[in-house]
C-alpha positions in Angstrom: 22.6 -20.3 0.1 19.5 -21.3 2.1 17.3 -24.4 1.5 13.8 -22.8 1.8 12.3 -26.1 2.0 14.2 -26.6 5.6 13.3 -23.6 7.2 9.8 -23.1 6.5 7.3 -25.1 8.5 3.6 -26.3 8.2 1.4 -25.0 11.3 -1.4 -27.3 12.4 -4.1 -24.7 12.5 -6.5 -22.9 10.1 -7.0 -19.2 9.5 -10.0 -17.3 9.2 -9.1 -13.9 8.6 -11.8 -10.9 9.2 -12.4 -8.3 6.6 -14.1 -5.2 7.5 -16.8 -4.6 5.3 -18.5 -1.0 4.6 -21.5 -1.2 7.2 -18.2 -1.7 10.5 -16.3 1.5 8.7 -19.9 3.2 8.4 -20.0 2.5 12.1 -16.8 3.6 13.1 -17.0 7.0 11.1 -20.0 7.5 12.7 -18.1 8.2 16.0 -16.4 12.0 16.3 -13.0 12.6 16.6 -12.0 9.7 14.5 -10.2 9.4 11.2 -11.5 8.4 8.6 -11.4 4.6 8.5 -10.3 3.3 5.5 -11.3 -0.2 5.6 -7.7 -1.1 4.9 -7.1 -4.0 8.2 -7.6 -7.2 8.8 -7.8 -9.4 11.7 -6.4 -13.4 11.2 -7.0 -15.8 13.8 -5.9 -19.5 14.6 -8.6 -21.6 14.6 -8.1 -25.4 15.1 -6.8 -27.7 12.2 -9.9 -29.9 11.9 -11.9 -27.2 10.5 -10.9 -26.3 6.3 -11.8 -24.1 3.8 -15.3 -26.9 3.7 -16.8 -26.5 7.2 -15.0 -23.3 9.1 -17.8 -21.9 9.2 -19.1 -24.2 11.6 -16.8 -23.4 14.2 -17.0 -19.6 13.3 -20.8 -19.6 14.3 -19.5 -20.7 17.5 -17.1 -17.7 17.9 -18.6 -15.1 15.9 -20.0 -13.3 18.9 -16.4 -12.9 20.5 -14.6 -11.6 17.1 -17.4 -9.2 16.4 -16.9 -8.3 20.4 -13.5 -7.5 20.1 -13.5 -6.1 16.2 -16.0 -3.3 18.4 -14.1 -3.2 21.3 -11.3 -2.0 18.9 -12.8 1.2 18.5 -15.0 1.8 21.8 -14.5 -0.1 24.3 -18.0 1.0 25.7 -20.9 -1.4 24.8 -23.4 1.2 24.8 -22.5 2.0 21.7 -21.9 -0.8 20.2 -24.9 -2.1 17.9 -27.6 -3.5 20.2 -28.3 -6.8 17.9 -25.3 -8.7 16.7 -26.1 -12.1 15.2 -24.4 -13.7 12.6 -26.0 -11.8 10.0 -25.3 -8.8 10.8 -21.5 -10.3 11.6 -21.7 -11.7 7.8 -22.9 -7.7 6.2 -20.1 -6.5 8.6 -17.7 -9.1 7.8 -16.2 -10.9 5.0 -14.1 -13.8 6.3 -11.8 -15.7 4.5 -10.4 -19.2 5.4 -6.6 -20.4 4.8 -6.1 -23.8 5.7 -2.5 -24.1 5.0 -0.2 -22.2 7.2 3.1 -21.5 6.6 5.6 -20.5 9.2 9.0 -18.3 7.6 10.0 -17.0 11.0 12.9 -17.6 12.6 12.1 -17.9 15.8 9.5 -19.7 18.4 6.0 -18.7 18.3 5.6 -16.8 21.5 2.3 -16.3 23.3 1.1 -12.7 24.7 0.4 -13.1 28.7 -2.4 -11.8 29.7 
């Protein structure tokens, strides 16, 4: 039998995971030839290890403008349609995030990195 405790490992990072919120599935439905969006994904992102459950949010008022980019680009990859004003208010009635800052790693393997 395996020892658990061996094979899982700490990761020196923080999460923030992005919860779509009713306003971003308003916004997507809005589009034609879509199904209906069920609000039912999330988006979780490394962020670095200084930053807790305490003062993520600093560092996500850095970034917000890039996640809210891509959580649009997702659906349309056209900015014209994309909602002209996006400050972090609006991210925040778009977006609930919540913050893990203990990660747990139960793969097997290397973390590998996409190449761009």
């Amino acid at each position: 039998m395996k020892n658990w405790i061996n094979i899982i490992k700490p990761i020196n990072r923080t999460a923030i995971t992005i919860i779509p919120k009713q306003p971003y599935a308003d916004w997507i439905n809005s589009f034609e030839n879509v199904n209906a969006y069920d609000g039912d994904q999330a988006t979780t992102i490394l962020i670095p290890d200084e930053y807790d459950e305490i003062d993520y949010e600093d560092y996500l008022k850095k970034i917000f403008k890039k996640i809210f980019d891509e959580q649009l680009e997702s659906w349309t990859a056209n900015p014209d349609e994309w909602p002209k004003k996006r400050d972090y208010k609006m991210f925040k009635k778009w977006f609930d995030v919540l913050c893990s800052d203990i990660i747990w790693d139960y793969g097997d393997g290397d973390i590998e990195h996409d190449e761009d």
